[in-house]
C-alpha positions as CSV (number, residue, x, y, z in Angstrom):
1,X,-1.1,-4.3,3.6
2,X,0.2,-0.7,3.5
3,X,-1.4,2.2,5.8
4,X,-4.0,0.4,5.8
5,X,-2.1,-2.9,7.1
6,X,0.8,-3.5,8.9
7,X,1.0,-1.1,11.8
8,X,4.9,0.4,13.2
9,X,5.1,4.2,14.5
10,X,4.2,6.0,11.6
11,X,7.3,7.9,11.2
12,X,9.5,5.3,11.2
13,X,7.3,3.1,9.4
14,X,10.1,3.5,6.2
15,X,13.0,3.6,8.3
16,X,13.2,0.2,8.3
17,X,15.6,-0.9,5.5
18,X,16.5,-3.3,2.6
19,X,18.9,-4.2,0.2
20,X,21.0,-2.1,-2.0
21,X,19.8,-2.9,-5.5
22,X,21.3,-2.5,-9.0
23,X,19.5,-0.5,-11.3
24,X,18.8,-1.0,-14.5
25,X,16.8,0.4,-17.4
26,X,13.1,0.5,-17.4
27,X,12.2,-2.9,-19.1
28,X,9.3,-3.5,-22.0
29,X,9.2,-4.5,-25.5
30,X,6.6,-2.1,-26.7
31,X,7.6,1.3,-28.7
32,X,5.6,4.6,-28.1
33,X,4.9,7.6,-29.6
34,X,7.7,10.7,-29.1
35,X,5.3,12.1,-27.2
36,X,5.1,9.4,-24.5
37,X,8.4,8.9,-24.5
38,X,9.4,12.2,-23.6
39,X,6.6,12.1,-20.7
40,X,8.5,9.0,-19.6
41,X,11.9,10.4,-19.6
42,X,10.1,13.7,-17.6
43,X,8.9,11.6,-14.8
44,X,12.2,9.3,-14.6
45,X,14.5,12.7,-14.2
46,X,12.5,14.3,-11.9
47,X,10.0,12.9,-9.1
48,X,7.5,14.2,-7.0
49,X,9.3,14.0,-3.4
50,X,6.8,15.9,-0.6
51,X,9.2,18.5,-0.3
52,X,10.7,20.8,-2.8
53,X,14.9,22.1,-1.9
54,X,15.7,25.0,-4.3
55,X,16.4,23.5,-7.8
56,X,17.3,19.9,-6.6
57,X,16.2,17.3,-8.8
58,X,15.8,13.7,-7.9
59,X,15.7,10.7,-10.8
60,X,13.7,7.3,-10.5
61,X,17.5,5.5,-10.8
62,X,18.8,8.0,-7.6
63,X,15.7,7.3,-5.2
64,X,15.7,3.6,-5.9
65,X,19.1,3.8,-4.8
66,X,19.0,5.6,-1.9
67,X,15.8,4.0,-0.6
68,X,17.8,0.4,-2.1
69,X,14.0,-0.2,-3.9
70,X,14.8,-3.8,-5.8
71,X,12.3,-3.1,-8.6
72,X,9.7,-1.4,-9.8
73,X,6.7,-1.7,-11.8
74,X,4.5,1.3,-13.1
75,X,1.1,1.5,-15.7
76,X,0.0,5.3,-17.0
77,X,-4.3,5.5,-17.7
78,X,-5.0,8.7,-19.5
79,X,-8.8,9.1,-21.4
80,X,-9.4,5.5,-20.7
81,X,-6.7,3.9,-21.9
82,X,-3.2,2.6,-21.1
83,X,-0.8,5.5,-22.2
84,X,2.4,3.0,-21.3
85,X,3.7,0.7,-19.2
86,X,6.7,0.1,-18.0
87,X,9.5,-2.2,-15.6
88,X,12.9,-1.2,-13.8
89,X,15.1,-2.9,-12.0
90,X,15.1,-6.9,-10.5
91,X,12.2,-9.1,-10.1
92,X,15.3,-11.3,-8.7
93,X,18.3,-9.8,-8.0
94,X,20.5,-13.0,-7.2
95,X,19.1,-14.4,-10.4
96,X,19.7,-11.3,-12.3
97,X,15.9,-11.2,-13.5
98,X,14.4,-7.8,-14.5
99,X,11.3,-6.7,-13.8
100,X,9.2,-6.6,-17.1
101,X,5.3,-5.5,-17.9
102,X,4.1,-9.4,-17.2
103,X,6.2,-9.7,-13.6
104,X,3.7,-10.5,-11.4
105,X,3.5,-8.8,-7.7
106,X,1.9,-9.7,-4.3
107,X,-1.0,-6.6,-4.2
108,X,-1.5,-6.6,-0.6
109,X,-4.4,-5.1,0.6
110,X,-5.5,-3.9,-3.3
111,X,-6.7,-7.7,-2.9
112,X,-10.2,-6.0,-0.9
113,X,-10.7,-3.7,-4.1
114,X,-11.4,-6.9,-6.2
115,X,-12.9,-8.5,-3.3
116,X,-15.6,-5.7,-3.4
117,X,-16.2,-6.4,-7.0
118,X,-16.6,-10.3,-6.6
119,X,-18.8,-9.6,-3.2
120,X,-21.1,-6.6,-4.9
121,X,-21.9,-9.6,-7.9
122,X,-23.4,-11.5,-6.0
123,X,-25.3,-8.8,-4.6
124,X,-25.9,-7.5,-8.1
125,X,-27.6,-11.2,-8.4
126,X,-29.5,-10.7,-5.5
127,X,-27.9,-13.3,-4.1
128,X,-26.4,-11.5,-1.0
129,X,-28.1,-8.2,1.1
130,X,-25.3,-5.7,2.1
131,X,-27.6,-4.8,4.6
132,X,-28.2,-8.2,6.2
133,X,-26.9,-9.5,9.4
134,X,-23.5,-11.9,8.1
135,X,-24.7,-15.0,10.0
136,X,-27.6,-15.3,7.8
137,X,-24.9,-16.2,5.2
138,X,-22.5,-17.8,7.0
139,X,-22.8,-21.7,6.9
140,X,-19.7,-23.0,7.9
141,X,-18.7,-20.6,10.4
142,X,-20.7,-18.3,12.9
143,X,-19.7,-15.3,14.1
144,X,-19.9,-15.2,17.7
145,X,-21.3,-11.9,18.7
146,X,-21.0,-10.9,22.4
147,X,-21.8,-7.5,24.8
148,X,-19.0,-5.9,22.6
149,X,-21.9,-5.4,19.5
150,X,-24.3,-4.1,21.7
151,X,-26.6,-6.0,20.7
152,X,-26.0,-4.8,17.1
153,X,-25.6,-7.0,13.7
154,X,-22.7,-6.8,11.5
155,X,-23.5,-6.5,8.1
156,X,-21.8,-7.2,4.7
157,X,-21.1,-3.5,4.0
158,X,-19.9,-3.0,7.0
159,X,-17.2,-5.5,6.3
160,X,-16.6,-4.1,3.6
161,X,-16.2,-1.1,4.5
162,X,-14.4,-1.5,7.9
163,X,-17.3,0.1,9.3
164,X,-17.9,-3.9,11.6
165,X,-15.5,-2.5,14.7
166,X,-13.9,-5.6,14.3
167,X,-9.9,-6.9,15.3
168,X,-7.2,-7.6,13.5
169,X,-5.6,-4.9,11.6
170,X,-3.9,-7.0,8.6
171,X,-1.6,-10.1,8.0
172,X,1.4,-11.7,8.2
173,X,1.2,-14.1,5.9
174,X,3.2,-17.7,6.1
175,X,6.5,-18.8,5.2
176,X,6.5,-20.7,1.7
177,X,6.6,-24.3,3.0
178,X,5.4,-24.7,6.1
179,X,1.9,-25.2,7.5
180,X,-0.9,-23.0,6.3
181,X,-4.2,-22.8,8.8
182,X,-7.7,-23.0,7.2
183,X,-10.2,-20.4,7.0
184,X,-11.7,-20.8,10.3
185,X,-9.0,-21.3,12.1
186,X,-8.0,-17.7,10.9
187,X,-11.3,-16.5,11.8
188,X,-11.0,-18.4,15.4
189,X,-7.3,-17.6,16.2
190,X,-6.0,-21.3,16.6
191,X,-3.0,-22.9,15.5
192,X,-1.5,-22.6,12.7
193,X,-3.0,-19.1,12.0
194,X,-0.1,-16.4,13.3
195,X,-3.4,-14.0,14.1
196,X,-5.8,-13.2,17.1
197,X,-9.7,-14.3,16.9
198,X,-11.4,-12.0,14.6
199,X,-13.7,-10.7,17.1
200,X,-15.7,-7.4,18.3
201,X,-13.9,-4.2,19.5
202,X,-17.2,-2.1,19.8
203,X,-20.7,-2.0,18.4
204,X,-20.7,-2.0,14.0
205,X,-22.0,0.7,12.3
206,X,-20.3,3.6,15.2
207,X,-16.9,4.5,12.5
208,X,-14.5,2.8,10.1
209,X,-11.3,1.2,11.5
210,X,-9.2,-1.3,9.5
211,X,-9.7,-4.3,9.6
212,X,-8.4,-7.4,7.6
213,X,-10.3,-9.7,9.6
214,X,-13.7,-8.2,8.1
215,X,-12.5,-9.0,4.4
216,X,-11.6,-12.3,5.9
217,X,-14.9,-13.0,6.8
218,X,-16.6,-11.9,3.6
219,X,-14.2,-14.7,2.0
220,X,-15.9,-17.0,3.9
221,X,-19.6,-15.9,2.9
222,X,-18.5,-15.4,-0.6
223,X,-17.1,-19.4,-0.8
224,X,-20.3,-20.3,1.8
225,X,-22.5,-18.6,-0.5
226,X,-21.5,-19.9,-3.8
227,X,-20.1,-23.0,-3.0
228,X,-16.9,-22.5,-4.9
229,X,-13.4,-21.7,-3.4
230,X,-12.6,-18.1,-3.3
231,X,-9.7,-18.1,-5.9
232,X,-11.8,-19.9,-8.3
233,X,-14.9,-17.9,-8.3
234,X,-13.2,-15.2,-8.4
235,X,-11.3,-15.9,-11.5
236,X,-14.5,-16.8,-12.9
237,X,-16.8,-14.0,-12.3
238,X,-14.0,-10.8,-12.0
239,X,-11.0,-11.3,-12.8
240,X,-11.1,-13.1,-16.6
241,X,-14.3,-10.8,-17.3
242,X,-12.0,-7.9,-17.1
243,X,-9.1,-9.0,-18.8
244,X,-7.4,-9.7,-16.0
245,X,-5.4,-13.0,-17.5
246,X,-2.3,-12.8,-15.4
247,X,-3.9,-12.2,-12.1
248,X,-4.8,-15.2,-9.7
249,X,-6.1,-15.4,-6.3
250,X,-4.9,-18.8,-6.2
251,X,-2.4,-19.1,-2.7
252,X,0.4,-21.0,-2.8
253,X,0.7,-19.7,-6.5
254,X,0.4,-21.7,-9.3
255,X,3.3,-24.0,-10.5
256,X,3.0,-22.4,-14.2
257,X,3.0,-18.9,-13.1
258,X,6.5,-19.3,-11.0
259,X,8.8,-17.9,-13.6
260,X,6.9,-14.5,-13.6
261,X,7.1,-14.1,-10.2
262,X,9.0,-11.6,-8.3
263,X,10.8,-12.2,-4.9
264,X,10.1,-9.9,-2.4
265,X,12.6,-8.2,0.3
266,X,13.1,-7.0,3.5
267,X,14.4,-3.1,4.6
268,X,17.4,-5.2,6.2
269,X,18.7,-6.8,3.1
270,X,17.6,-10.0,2.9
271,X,15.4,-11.6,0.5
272,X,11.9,-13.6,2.2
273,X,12.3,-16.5,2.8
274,X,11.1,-18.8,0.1
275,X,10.4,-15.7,-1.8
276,X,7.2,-14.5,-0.6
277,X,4.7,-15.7,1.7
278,X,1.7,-17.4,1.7
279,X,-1.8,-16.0,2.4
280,X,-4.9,-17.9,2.8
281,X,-6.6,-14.6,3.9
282,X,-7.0,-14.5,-0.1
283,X,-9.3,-11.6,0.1
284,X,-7.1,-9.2,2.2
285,X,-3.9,-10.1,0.8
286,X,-4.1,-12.8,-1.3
287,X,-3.9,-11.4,-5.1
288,X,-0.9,-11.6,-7.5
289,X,-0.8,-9.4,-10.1
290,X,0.9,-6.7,-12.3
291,X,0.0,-2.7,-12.9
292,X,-1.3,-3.8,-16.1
293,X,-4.1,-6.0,-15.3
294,X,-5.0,-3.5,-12.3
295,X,-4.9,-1.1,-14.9
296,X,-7.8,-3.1,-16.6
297,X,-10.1,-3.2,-13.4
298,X,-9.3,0.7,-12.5
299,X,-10.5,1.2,-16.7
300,X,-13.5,-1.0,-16.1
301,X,-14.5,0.9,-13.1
302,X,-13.9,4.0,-15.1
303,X,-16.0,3.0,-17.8
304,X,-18.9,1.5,-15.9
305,X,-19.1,4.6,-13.7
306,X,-19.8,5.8,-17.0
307,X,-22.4,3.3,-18.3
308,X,-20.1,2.3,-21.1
309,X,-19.4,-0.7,-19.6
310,X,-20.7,-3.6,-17.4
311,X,-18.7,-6.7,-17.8
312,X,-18.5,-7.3,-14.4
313,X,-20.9,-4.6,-12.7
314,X,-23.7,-2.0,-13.9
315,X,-23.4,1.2,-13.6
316,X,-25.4,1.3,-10.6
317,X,-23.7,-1.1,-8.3
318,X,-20.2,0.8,-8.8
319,X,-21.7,3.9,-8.2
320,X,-22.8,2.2,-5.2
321,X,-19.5,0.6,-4.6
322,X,-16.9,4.0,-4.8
323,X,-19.7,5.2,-2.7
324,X,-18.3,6.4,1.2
325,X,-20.3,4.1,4.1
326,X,-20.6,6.1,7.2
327,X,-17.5,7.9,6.8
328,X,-16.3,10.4,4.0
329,X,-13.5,8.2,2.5
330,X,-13.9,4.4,3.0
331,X,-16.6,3.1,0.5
332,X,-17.2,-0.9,-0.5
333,X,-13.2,-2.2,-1.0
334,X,-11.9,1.6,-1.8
335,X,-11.1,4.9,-0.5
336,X,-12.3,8.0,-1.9
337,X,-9.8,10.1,-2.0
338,X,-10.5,14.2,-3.0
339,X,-7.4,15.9,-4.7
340,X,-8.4,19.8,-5.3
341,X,-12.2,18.8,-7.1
342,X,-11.4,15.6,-8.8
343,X,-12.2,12.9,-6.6
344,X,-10.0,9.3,-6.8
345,X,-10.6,5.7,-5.7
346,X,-7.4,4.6,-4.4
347,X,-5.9,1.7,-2.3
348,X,-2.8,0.5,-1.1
349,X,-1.3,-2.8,-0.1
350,X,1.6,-4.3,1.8
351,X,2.5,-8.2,1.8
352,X,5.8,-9.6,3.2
353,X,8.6,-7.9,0.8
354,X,6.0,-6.4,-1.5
355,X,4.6,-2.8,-1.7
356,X,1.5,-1.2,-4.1
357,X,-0.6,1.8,-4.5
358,X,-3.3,2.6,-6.8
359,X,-5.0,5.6,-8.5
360,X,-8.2,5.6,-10.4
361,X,-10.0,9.5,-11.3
362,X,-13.8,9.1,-10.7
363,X,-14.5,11.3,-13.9
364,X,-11.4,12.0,-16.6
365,X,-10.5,8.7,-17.3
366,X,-7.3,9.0,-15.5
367,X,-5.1,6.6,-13.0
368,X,-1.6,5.2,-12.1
369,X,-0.9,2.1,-10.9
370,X,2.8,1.1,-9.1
371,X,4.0,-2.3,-7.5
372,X,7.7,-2.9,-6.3
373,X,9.4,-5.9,-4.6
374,X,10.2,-3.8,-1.2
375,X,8.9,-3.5,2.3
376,X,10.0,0.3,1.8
377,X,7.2,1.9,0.2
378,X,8.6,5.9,0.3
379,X,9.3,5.7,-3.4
380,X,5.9,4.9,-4.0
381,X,4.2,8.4,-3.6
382,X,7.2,10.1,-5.3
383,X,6.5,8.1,-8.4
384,X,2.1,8.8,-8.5
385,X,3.2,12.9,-7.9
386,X,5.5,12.9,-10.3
387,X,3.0,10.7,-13.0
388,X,0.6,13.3,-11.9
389,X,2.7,16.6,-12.8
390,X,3.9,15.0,-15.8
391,X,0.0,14.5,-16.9
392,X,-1.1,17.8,-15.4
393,X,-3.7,16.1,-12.8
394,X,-4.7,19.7,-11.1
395,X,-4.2,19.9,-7.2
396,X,-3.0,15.9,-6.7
397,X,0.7,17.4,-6.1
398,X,1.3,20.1,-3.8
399,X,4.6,19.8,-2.2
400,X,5.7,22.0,0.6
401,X,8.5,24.2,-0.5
402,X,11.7,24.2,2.2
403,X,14.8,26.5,2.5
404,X,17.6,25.1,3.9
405,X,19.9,26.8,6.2
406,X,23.6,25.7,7.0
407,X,24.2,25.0,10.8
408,X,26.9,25.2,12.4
409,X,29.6,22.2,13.4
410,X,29.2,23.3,16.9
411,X,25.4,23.1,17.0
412,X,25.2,19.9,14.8
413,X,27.9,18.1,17.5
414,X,25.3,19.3,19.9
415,X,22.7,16.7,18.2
416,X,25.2,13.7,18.0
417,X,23.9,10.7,20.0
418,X,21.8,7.8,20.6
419,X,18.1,8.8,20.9
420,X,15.3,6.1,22.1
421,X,11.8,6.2,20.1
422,X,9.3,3.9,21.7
423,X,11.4,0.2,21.6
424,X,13.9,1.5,19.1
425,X,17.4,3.5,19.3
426,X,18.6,6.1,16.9
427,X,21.7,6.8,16.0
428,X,22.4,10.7,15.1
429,X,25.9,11.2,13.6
430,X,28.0,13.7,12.1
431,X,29.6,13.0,8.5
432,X,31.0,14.5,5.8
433,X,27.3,14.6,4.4
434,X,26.1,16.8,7.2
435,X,23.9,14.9,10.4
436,X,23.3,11.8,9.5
437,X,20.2,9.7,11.4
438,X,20.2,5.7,11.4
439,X,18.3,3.1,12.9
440,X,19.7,-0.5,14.2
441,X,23.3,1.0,12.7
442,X,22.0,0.5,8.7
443,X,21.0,2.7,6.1
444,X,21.1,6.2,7.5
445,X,19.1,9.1,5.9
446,X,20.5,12.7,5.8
447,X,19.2,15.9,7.7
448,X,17.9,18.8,6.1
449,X,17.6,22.2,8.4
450,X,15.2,24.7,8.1
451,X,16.1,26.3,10.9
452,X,19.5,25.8,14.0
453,X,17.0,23.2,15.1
454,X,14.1,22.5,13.0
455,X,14.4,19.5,10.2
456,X,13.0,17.0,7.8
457,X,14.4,13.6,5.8
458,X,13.1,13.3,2.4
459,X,12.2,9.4,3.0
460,X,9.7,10.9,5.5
461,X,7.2,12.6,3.7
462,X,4.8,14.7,5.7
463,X,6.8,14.7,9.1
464,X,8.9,17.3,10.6
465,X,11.2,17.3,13.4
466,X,12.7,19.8,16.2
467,X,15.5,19.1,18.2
468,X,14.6,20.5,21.3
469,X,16.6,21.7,24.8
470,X,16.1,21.6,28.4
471,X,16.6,24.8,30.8
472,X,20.3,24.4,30.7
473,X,20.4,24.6,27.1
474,X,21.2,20.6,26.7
475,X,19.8,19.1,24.2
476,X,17.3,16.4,25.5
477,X,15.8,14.6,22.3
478,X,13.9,15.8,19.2
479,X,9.6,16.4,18.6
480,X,8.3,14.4,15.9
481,X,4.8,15.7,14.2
482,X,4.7,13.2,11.5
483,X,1.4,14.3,9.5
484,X,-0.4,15.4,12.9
485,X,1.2,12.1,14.9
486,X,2.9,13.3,17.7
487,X,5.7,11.4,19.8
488,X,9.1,12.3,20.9
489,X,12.5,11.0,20.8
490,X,14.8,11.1,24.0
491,X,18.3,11.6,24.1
492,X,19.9,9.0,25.8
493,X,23.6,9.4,25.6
């Protein structure tokens, strides 16, 4: 789950923190050209942050340190093909174990992209109708529609493309161990499932909202439908087809696949508990896997939107799948995403400790993929901007450009103090680094000024703050506008 998934206030979304990690050199045992290389060591010394301060220059090593990222995994697609791949840091810190090409990650929500594949087979087979009220597939289970539809029938693309009005956002996932609810007690909200009844917010077909609970559903028809369970099926028919050989659906993971598996964290410092969780919601959530193997499917898509490839789809049912439902961006398992002309299919995803973002061009062949074993996912854009500099994608990075301004002591003392933000306090000091600002008394990100009162943090990409004053010139909290999101912070001591 990402965006997409697990839902704070979005400006605080990454101030939430984790550990602070050891770095260490990228890890893979292939050697590439001179060329590559040096396109490597350009992209490690100096990423794509949202904002751009002067001459300031920011490495891979210094932003996994400050933003205490455990590891990181990263694949490069230029004309088709893998250009490099590449590991850094720990898969397992306490065990010392570095992230390499084969570590395997929990994808999150990138889990619906191969979803869409496996579901728009069997369409492809004509064994499913995307236009087809879901009941007419759904054996086991039945969705109980009520005055909340209208009267109108969900279809398959709808759940697919978020387009059924239904609940529940994304997933929490269960601790390794302990009990694990079936399908339809997900889908019915009884115990053990952590979730509310997948139900109806408003009629289908009015707009696209995220929902989980959708892909959930098409699990169900895909395993009612074929008669297989989800992980194997999917194996099967997309997965293996494309190369895929690392990547399983399979939830709790496989015994033989434990020693490539990384352990995710939490912002606060703690690793999760038994390592990751376990998600039954194996369509939304539910995929382990590495940036080489999502490399394969964002090629295959590539090459089949082409019609120089079909080993999973034809050319016609991905065109038909990266193709928007009702809305300009949210197609059949992706998001269309427009960068200058180029369009992108793109997704993210966000499990318990584990963060990942992909990029896939609809027409030059190109694409990044990035995983990491963090609930802080602020690194993950800098990384993709940075690729796409490096490789010269036109109009994907345009950073704002920021002149800083030194303040005074006596106007930053003004700011010190404890500010409330919805349920949460935030703690605004004074240090020798300049203002300081700090959430539950942790990791604390500096202030930049563009002005005696206006500001921004680097981990925040896209929002921008004013501290603001009442009549009596006190100050009485700050304005957040975090990418058109508005709220405001109050002073409160």
């Amino acid at each position: 789950m990402t965006k997409h998934t697990k839902a704070f206030t979005p400006f605080f979304l990454f101030l939430f923190f984790c550990i602070q990690a050891s770095f260490v050199l990228g890890q893979n045992n292939t050697t590439y050209s001179k060329e590559v290389q040096e396109k490597i060591k350009k992209f490690e010394n100096n990423l794509g942050l949202w904002v751009q301060i002067g001459g300031q220059r920011f490495t891979l090593a210094d932003r996994m340190r400050s933003n205490h990222v455990n590891g990181v995994s990263i694949a490069l697609i230029k004309d088709y093909k893998i250009e490099w791949a590449k590991g850094y840091g720990w898969a397992d810190s306490a065990e010392q174990r570095a992230v390499t090409i084969n570590t395997l990650f929990q994808a999150g929500s990138i889990s619906k992209s191969l979803n869409g594949v496996g579901v728009l087979k069997l369409v492809q087979e004509g064994k499913l109708n995307l236009d087809s009220d879901i009941n007419i597939y759904l054996k086991s289970w039945k969705f109980p529609y009520d005055s909340l539809s209208k009267g109108k029938k969900i279809t398959i693309a709808n759940l697919l493309s978020h387009t059924a009005g239904l609940t529940v956002h994304g997933f929490d996932g269960y601790e390794n161990g302990y009990a694990v609810p079936t399908l339809i007690q997900i889908l019915n909200g009884e115990k053990p499932a952590n979730n509310k009844a997948i139900r109806s917010m408003y009629e289908p077909s009015l707009k696209s909202e995220y929902s989980g609970g959708g892909i959930t559903i098409s699990q169900l028809i895909l395993q009612d439908v074929t008669g297989l369970p989800y992980d194997t099926y999917m194996w099967s028919n997309v997965l293996r087809p494309m190369g895929m050989s690392n990547s399983f659906y399979t939830q709790p993971p496989p015994a033989d696949k434990e020693n490539l598996l990384a352990t995710g964290y939490y912002n606060d410092g703690a690793a999760v508990k038994g390592k990751y969780h376990i998600y039954p919601e194996q369509a939304a959530a539910g995929l382990w896997t590495n940036p080489t193997d999502l490399a394969k499917y964002i090629i295959e898509t590539q090459l089949s939107l082409k019609g120089k490839s079909n080993k999973v789809l034809s050319r016609e049912t991905t065109r038909l799948r990266l193709t928007p439902y009702i809305d300009s961006s949210a197609a059949l398992g992706v998001f269309i995403i427009k960068k200058g002309n180029e369009k992108y299919f793109n997704h993210s995803g966000s499990d318990e400790g584990f963060v990942a973002e992909y990029y896939g061009s609809m027409e030059n062949g190109n694409g990044v993929v990035v995983m990491a074993n963090t609930d802080n996912g602020a690194l993950l854009s800098e990384i993709v901007n940075s690729l796409a500099s490096v490789y010269s994608w036109k109009d994907f990075y345009t950073p704002k450009i920021k002149n800083i301004v030194t303040v005074s002591n006596e106007i930053l003392k003004s700011y010190v103090g404890n500010y409330k933000l919805h349920r949460d306090t935030l703690n605004v000091t004074l240090e020798k680094e300049g203002l300081m600002i700090r959430l539950g008394g942790k990791t604390q990100y500096k202030i930049y000024f563009t002005s005696d009162t206006d500001f921004f943090m680097l981990e925040m990409a896209g929002s921008e703050q004013k501290f603001t004053k009442d009549n009596s010139n006190k100050i009485v909290g700050f304005d957040i506008n975090d990418n058109g999101y508005k709220m405001r912070a109050v002073k409160i001591e």
